[in-house]
C-alpha positions in Angstrom: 217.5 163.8 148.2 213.9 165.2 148.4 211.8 164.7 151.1 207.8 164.4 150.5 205.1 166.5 152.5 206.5 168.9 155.6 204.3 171.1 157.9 205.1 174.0 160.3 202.9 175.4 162.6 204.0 177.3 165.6 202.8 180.4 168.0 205.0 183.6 168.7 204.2 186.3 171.1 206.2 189.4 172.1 205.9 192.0 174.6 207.6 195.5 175.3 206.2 197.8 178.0 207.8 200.6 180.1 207.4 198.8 183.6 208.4 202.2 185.9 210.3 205.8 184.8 213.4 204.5 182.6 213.1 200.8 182.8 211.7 199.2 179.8 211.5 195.2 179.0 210.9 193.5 175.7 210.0 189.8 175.5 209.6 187.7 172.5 209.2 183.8 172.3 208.5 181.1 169.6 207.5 177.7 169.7 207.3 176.0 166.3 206.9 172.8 165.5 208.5 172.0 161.9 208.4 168.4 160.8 208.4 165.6 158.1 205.2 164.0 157.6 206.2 161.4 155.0 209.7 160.7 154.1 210.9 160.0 150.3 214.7 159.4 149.2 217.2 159.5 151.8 216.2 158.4 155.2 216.8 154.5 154.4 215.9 152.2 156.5 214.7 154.5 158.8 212.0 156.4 158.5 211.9 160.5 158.5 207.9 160.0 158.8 207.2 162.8 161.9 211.0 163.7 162.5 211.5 167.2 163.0 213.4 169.4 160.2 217.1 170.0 160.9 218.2 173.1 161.8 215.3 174.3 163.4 214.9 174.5 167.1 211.6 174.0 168.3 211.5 176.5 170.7 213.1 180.1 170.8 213.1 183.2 173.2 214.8 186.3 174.1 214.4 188.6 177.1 216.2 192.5 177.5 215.6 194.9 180.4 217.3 198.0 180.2 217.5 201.6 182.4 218.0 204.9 181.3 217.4 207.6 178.7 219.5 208.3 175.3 221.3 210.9 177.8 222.6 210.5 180.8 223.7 206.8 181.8 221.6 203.8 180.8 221.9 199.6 180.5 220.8 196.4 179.9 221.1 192.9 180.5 219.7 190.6 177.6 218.8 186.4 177.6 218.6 184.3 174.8 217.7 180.6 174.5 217.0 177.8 172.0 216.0 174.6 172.1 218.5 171.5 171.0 218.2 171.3 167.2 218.5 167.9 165.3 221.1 167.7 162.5 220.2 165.3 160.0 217.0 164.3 158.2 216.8 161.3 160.6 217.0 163.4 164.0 220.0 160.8 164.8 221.6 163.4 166.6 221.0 167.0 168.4 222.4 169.9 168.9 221.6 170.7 172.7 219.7 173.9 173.5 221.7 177.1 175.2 220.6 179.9 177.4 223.4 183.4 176.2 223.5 186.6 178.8 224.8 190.1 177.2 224.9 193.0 179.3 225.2 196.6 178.0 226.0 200.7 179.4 226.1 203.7 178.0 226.4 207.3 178.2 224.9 210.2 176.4 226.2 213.8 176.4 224.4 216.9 175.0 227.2 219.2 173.1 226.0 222.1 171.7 224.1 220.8 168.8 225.6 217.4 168.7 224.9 214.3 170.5 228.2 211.7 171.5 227.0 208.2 172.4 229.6 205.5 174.2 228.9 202.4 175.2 230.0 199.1 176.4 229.0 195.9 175.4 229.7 192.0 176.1 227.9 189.1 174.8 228.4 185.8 175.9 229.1 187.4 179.6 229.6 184.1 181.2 231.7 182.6 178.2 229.8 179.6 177.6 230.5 177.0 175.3 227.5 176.6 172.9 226.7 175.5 169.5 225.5 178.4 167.2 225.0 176.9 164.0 224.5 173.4 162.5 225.9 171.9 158.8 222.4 169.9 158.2 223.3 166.9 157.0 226.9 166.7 156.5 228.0 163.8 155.0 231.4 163.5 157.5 229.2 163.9 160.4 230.9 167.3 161.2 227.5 169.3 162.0 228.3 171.3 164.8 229.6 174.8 163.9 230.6 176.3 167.9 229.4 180.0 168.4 232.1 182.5 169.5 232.9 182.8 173.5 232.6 186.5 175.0 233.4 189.1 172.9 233.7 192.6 173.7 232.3 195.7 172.3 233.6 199.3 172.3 231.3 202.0 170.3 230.9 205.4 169.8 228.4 207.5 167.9 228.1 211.1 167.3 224.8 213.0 166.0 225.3 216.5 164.4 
């Protein structure tokens, strides 16, 4: 199946700035708007003239504020949302939209001429149940693909 003419057009705009000693934010968002504009093969009887392209969400945006230096303690929390997504070249169905929370901590330790790092991680802190990927146009209507529930991250890094 091939689809005729499609246009995307969109804005994105990010941000990161040192708001006070140690705190830092970083902000990033996207709005595109990614559609058919004539449909060929494939839609049937209905039309896919003006129907968004599957997989994409319209609107995306992410959001971290941390604290602290690379020694010494240091955090962040992190949000991250997207917009419902359709599945099919008709937009017969969506996959609804999510707002994800991962929080973060650290230490850094001076030794000698060696840095250790630790830290702590967990994303999906709230373990909710979202979509995180879609199978575009499945032919057994199977297109939601479910993203993992909180996981947990141990880590440690040493600099010589």
């Amino acid at each position: 199946r091939n689809i005729g003419c499609s246009r995307g057009q969109g804005i994105e705009a990010s941000l990161r700035d040192e708001l006070a000693h140690g705190w830092r934010l970083q902000l990033g968002i996207t709005h595109l708007q990614a559609d058919f504009r004539d449909g060929a093969g494939g839609c049937g009887a209905l039309s896919c003239s003006s129907s968004r392209i599957p997989g994409v969400p319209r609107d995306y945006g992410a959001l971290r504020l941390e604290h602290g230096d690379a020694l010494g303690w240091r955090g962040g929390v992190e949000l991250d949302a997207a917009g419902a997504v359709a599945v099919d070249d008709r937009n017969s169905a969506f996959a609804p939209g999510y707002l994800r929370t991962g929080v973060d901590a650290g230490y850094g330790v001076q030794m000698g001429d060696a840095r250790l790092h630790l830290s702590l991680r967990i994303d999906n802190l709230f373990n909710r149940r979202i979509i995180g990927s879609v199978i575009v146009n499945d032919s057994n209507g199977r297109y939601y693909e479910p993203a993992p529930g909180r996981s947990w991250m141990l880590g440690a890094r040493l600099e010589l």
